[in-house]
C-alpha positions in Angstrom: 96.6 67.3 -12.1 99.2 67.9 -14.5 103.0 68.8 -14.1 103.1 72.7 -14.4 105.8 75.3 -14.6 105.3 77.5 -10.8 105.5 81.0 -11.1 106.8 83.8 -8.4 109.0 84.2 -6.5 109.8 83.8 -2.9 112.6 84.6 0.0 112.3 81.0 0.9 113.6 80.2 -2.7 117.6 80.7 -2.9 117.5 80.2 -6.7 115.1 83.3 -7.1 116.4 85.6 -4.6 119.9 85.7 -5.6 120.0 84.5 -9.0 118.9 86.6 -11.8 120.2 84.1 -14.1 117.3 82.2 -13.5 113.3 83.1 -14.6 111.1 83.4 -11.9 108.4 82.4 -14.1 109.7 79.6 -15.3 109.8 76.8 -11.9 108.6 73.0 -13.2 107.0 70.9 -10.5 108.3 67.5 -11.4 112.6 69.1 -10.8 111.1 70.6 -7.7 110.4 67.6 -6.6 112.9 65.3 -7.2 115.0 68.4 -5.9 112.4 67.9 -2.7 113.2 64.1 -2.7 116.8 64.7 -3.1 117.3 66.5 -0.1 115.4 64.9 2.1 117.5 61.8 1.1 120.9 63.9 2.2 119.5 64.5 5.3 118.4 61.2 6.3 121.7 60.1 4.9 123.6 62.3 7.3 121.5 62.3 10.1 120.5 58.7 10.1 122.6 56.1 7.8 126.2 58.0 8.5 125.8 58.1 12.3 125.7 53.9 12.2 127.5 52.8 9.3 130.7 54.2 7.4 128.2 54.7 4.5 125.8 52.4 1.8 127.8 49.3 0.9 127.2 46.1 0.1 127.6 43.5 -3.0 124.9 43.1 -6.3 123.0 46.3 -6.9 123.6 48.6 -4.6 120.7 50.5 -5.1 122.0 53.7 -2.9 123.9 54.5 -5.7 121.4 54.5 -8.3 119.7 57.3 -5.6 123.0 59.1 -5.1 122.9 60.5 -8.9 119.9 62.8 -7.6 122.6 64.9 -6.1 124.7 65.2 -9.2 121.0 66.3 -10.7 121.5 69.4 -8.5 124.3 70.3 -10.7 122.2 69.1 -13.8 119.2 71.2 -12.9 121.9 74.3 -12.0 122.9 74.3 -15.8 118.8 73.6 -16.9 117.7 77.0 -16.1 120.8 79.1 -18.1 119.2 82.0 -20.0 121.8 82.6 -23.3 122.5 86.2 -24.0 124.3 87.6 -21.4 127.8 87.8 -21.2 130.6 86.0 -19.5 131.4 88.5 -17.1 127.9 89.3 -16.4 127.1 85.9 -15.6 130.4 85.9 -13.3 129.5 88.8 -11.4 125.5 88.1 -11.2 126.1 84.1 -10.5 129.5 83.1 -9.7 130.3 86.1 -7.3 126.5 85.6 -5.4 127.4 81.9 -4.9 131.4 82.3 -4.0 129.8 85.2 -1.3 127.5 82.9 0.4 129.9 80.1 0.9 132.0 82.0 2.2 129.5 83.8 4.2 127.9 80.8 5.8 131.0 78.6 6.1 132.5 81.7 8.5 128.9 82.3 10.4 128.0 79.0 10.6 131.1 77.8 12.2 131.7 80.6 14.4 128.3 80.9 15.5 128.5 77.0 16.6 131.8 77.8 17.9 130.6 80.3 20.5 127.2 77.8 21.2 129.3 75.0 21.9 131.5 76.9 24.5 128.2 78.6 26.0 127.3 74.8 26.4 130.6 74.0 28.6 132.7 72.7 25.4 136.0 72.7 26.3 137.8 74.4 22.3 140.8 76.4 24.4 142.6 73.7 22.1 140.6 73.7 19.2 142.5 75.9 15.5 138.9 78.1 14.7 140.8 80.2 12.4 142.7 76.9 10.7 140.0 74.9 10.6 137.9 77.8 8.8 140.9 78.3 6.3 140.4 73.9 5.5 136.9 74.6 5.2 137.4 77.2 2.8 140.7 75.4 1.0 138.8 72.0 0.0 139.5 69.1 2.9 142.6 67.5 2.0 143.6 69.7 0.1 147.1 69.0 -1.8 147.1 65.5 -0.3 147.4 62.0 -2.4 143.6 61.2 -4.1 145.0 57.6 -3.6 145.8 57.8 -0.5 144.0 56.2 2.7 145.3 58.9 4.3 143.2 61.5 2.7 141.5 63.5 5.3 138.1 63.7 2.7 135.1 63.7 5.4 137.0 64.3 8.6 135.5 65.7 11.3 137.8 68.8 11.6 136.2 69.5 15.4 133.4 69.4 17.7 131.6 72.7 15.5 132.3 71.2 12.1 129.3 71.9 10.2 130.0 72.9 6.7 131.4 69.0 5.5 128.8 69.3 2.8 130.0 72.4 1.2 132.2 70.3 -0.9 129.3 70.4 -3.0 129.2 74.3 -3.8 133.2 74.3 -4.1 132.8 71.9 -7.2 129.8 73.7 -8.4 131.4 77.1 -8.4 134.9 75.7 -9.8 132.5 74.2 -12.7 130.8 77.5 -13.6 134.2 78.8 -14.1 135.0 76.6 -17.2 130.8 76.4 -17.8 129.8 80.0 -18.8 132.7 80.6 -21.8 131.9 77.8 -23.6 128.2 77.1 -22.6 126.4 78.7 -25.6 129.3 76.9 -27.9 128.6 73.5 -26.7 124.9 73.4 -26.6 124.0 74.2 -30.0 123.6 70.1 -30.4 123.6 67.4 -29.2 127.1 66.3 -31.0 129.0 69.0 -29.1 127.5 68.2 -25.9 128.6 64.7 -26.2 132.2 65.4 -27.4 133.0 67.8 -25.0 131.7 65.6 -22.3 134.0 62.6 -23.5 137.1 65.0 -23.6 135.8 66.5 -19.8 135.9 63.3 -18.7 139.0 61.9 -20.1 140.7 64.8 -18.6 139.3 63.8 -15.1 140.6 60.0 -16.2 144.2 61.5 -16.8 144.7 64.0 -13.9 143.2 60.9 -11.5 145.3 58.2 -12.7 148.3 60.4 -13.5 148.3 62.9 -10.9 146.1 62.6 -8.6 146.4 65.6 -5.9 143.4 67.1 -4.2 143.2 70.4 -5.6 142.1 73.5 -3.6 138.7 74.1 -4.1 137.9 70.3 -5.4 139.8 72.6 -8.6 140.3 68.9 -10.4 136.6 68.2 -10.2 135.7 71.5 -12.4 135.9 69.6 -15.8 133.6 67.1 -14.4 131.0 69.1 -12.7 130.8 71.7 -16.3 129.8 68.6 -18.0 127.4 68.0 -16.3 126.2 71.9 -15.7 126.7 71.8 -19.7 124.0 69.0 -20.0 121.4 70.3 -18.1 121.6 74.0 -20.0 121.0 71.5 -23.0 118.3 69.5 -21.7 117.1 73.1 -20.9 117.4 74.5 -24.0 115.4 71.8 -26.0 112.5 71.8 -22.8 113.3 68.3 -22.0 111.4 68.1 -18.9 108.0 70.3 -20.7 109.0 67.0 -23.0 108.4 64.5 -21.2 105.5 66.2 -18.8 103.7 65.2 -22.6 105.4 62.5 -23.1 105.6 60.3 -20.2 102.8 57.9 -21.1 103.8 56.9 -24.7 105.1 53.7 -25.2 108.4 55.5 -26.9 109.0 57.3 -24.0 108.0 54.0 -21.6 110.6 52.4 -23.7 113.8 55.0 -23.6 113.0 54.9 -19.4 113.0 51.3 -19.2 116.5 51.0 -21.8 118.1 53.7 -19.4 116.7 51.9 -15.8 118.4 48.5 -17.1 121.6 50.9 -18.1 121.8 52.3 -14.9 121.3 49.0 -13.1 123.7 47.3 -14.7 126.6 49.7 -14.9 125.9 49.6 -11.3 126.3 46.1 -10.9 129.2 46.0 -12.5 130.9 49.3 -12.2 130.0 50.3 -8.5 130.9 53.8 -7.4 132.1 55.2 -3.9 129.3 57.9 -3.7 132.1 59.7 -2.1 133.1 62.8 -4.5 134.4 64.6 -1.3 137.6 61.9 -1.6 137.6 62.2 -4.9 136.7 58.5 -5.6 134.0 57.4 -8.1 134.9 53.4 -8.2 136.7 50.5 -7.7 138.9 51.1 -11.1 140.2 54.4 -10.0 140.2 57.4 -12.3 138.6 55.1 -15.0 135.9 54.9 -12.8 134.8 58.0 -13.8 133.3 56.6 -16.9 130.9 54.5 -15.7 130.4 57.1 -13.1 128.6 59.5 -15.7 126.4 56.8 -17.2 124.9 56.2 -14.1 124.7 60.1 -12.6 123.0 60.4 -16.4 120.7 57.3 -16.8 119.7 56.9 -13.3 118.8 60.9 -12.9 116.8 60.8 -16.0 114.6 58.1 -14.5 114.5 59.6 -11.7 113.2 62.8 -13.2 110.4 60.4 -14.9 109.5 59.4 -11.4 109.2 62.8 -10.5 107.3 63.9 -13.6 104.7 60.7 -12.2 104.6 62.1 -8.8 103.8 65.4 -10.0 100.1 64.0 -11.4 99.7 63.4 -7.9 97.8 66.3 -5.4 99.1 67.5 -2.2 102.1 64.9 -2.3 104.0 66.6 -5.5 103.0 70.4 -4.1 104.7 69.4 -0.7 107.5 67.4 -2.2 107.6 70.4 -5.0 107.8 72.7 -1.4 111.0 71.3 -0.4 112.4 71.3 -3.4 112.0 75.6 -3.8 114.0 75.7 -0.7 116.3 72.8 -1.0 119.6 75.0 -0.9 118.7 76.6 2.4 118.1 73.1 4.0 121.6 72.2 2.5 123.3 74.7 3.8 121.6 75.1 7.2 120.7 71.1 8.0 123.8 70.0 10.2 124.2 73.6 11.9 120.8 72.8 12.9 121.4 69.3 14.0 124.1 70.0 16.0 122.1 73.0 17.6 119.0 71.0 18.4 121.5 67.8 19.4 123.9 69.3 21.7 122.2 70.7 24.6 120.8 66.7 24.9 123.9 64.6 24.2 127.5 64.4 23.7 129.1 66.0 20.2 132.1 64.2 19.2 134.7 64.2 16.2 133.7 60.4 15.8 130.3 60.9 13.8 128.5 64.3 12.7 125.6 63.4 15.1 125.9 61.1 17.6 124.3 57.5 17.4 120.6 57.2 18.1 117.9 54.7 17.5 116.0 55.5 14.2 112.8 56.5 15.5 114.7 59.5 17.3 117.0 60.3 14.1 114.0 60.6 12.3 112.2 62.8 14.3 115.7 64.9 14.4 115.4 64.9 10.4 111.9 66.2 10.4 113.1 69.1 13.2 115.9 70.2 11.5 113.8 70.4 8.1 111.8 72.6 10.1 114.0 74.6 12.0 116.0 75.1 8.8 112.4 76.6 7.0 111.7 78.6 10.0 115.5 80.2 10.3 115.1 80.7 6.6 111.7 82.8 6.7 113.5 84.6 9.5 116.2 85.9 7.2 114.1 86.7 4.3 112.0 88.9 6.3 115.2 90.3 8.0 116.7 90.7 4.3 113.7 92.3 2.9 113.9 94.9 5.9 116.7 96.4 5.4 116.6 95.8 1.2 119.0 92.9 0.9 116.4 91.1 -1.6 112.2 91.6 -2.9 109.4 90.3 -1.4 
């Protein structure tokens, strides 16, 4: 079995329904899964590390940082499916609108909806700010507030029906598309451009970090950084990388280039570790230099990872399920700690202290595999729902 490009398109895939942007025909198994791996790694981070530890730490190699690039491939693989001749304001209108509308949509009807279960469930919120802690959710957490601070709110637990603290991630995607689709078809002509404008991207995050250093509304700072790194996927997508090394992957040039970039990404590691924490704005222990080192591992250590996937993928049943997770990885990141909390609350006692509260493995586990579920089966729901009253195609 060989890695393949999956065609068709389906309500449980975000990318499909609401993007035309994106081909339909054009889905490759080995990004679908390490899109698969990726987020079942953020949910066992949330719903089994975070609840006992204050996050992955530790001296020497702390290898759950060489893991933590996967998410920035999200971004990566956002920029990898760009189809060129459109223009800016189409792209802004068909993309950047569909994406603002359902954060905003599922940040308000997520929250409220939780809101409302909570105090069904005997919750006292008669002091709880709904309305204020939407407008934070919507604003960026600590927004305005000193990056250098230890006071910056970053991953607070606003209240009891706080379920949205991952949305960071769509803020920064969206404020990167801004800068991303002007200069997109510019950059990625080759490779030289790509490069340069990533170096200057970068330095501006370096400047504004060290210099300034205010959390912007909407993660606003972070848009530099997360256009480089949508401008290196739509090159990696323009020149096929991943239909590359699908052919590739068992030539001893290709064996080679994995292994240089494995040892980078180790290394830089070792000596440059991150915070994994882009919601405070922190990448390392060198402040807004950090940043540096921060892209040489998000870029080495995805890239091997995408090999690992592209190995994976010659394997049956394990790379189509994997692959499955992948096609309907946004819907699991939007939906996975509503559904935690919803499956968790009528059982135990929801606190501002942790997202979940603390369990032994075994049963955080078995909450991971359920809200995976429940998050598939809510998301069937409202594709069939959607395709009823002509909100998307079957």
């Amino acid at each position: 079995m060989t890695s393949e490009v999956v065609g068709g398109g389906s309500a449980l895939m975000i990318e499909d329904t609401v993007d035309p942007t994106i081909d339909n025909n054009r889905r490759i198994l080995s990004i679908d899964i390490l899109k698969g791996a990726a987020i079942i790694g953020v949910v066992l981070a949330h719903l089994v590390l975070l609840p006992v530890s204050s996050g992955v730490g530790g001296g020497g190699y702390r290898i759950g940082e060489f893991f933590y690039s996967a998410l920035l491939m999200f971004i990566v693989f956002s920029g990898y499916f760009y189809k060129p001749g459109k223009s800016v304001l189409y792209h802004y209108t068909h993309r950047l609108l569909l994406l603002i509308g359902a954060f905003l949509f599922f940040t308000v009807l997520l929250t409220v909806v939780m809101y409302l279960y909570l105090m069904m469930l005997g919750y006292d919120l008669s002091s709880s700010d709904l309305l204020g802690d939407i407008g934070v959710m919507i604003l960026g957490r600590g927004c305005f507030e000193d990056i250098q601070s230890w006071s910056l709110i970053g991953e607070k637990i606003l209240d009891v029906y706080d379920v949205t603290h991952s949305y960071y991630f769509f803020q920064i995607l969206i404020m990167g598309y801004v800068i991303f689709y002007p200069i997109v078809d510019y950059v990625t002509v080759n490779w030289k451009r790509l490069v340069v404008t990533m170096f200057l991207f970068a330095s501006f995050t370096v400047f504004y970090m060290e210099v300034i250093h205010i959390q912007l509304p909407f993660y606003a700072h972070l848009a530099p950084l997360s256009a480089s790194f949508l401008l290196l996927g739509a090159y990696l997508g323009r020149i096929k990388f991943a239909e590359i090394l699908d052919k590739a992957y068992k030539t001893p040039k290709c064996i080679a280039i994995i292994l240089v970039l494995l040892v980078t990404a180790l290394v830089t590691v070792a000596l440059f570790p991150t915070e994994m924490s882009i919601i405070y704005s922190k990448f390392g222990h060198h402040g807004g230099w950090s940043v540096y080192p921060f892209i040489i591992i998000a870029v080495t250590a995805g890239i091997v990872l995408l090999y690992g996937t592209t190995l994976v993928a010659k394997i049956p049943y394990v790379s189509k399920g994997m692959a499955f997770f992948g096609r309907g990885s946004v819907w699991i990141f939007l939906l996975h700690m509503f559904v935690a909390k919803l499956l968790v609350a009528p059982f135990m006692k929801i606190d501002t202290q942790s997202w979940v509260p603390y369990m032994p493995i075994a049963s955080s586990l078995i909450l991971s595999a359920c809200t995976i579920a429940v998050s598939f089966l809510l998301v069937n729901i409202f594709g069939k729902v959607s395709r009823r009253i002509g909100l998307s195609s079957a």
